[in-house]
N, C-alpha and C positions, 0 to 999 in steps of 0.2 A: 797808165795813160802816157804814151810818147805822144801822140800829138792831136790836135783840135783841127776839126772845121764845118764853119758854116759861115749863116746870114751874117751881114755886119747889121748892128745898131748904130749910129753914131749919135755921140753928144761932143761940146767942147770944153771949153775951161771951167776948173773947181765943180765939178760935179759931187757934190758935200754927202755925206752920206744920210740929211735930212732930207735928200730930195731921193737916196736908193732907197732907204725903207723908213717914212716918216715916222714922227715920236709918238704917235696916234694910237702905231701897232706896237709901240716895245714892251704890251704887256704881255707877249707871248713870244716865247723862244721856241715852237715849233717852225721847222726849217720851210714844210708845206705852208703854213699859214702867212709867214714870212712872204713867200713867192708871190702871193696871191695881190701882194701889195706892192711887187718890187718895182721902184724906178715910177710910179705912181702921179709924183707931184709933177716930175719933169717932161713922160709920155706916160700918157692915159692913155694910149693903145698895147702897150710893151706888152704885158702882161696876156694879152688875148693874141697876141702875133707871134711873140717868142717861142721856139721851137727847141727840142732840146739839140744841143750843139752850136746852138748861135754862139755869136763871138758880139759882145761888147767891145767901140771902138773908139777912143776920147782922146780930149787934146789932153792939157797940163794940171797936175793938180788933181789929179780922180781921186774922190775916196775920202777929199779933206771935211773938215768939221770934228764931229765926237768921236771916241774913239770905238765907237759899241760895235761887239763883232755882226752885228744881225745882218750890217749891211753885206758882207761878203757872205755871208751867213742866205741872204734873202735873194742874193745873184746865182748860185751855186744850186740852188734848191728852184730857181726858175727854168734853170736846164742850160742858163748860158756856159761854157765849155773852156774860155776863156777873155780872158778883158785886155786890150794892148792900150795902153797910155803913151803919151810922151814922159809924164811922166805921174808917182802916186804920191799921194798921201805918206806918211814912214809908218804911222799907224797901219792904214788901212794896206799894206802894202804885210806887215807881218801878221794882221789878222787875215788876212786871203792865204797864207800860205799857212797860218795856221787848222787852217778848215779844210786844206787842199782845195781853194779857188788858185787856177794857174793864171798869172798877171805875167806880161812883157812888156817891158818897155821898148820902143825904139819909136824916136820922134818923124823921123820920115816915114813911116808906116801910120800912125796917127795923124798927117797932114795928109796924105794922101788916099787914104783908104774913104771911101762911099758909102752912106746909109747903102743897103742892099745887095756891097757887093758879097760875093762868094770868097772866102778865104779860110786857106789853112794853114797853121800853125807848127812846125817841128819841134817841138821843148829839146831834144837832143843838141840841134845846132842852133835853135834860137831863129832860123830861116822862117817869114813870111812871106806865103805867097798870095797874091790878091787875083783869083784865079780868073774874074771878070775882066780885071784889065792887063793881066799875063807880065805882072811885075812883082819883083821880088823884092825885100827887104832886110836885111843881119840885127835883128831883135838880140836882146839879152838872153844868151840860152842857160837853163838853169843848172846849176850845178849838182851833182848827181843826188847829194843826200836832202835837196829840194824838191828832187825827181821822186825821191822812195817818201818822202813828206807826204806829196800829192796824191801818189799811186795808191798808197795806203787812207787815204782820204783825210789827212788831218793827222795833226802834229799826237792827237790823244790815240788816235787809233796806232799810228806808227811806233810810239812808246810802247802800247802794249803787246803790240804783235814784238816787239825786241823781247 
C-alpha cells in the first residue's frame, strides 16, 4: 500500500483508546468483532457510515490512554485506510504500525482538514492532499522499512515473510 484515500472522520484532542474500542469489548481479540465497536463511545454513527478507505482525521494526542493494541487493531479492521493526527500517543503510534495501521502526522493537515472532506494520502512522500478543498500538506512520510511493516500488514507477518 503506497498510499490512502477517502472520507475524512474527524475528532480532536486525546481521543484515548477507551473511547476507539471501549473496555466492554476487550474480551475478544477478533479484528471483525473489534470493528463492529470501533470509535463507539465518541460517534455512535462511525461504525454504520465508515467505508472501507476512509481516512480518520484528529487534533493532538490520538491514541492516548491503555496501551491495548485492539484499538488500532479495531481501526484497521473497520476499513479506515489511514489516521493523520497532529500528533499520537507513543504507544498507540507503535501499536498501529505494528498491525500495519498507517498513521501521519502533520499538524497543519489535522487543523485544517473537515469531517467529510475527500483526501489522499502518499506514504512515499508523506504529501496530503484534501482533494475538497484542493490543498496540500508535507505529512511525515514513512521510512521505507515502515513501508514493507505496513504492506506486509503487521510487524508478525513481515517477520515471517523474512
Amino acid at each position: 500500500m503506497k498510499a490512502a484515500k477517502g472520507a475524512v472522520f474527524k475528532y480532536g484532542d486525546n481521543v484515548d483508546t477507551d473511547v476507539i474500542i471501549p473496555a466492554r469489548y476487550l474480551n475478544s481479540s477478533d479484528p471483525a468483532e473489534l470493528a463492529t465497536h470501533c470509535m463507539e463511545d465518541i460517534d455512535k454513527d462511525f461504525i454504520n457510515k465508515v467505508k472501507k478507505g476512509d481516512i480518520i482525521v484528529a487534533t493532538k494526542n490520538f491514541g492516548c490512554g491503555s496501551s491495548r493494541e485492539h484499538a488500532p487493531l479495531a481501526i484497521k479492521a473497520a476499513g479506515v485506510s489511514c489516521v493523520i493526527a497532529e500528533t499520537f500517543a507513543r504507544i498507540f503510534y507503535r501499536n498501529a504500525i505494528n498491525i500495519g495501521l498507517p498513521i501521519v502526522e502533520c499538524p497543519a493537515a489535522a487543523a485544517a482538514i473537515e469531517a467529510g472532506d475527500e483526501v489522499e494520502v502518499d506514504f512515499d512522500s508523506g504529501v496530503i492532499t484534501d482533494v475538497t478543498k484542493g490543498t496540500t500538506y508535507q505529512g511525515q512520510a514513512f521510512p521505507e522499512f515502515m513501508q514493507r511493516i505496513i504492506a506486509a500488514e503487521g510487524l508478525v507477518n513481515y517477520i515471517n515473510q523474512k
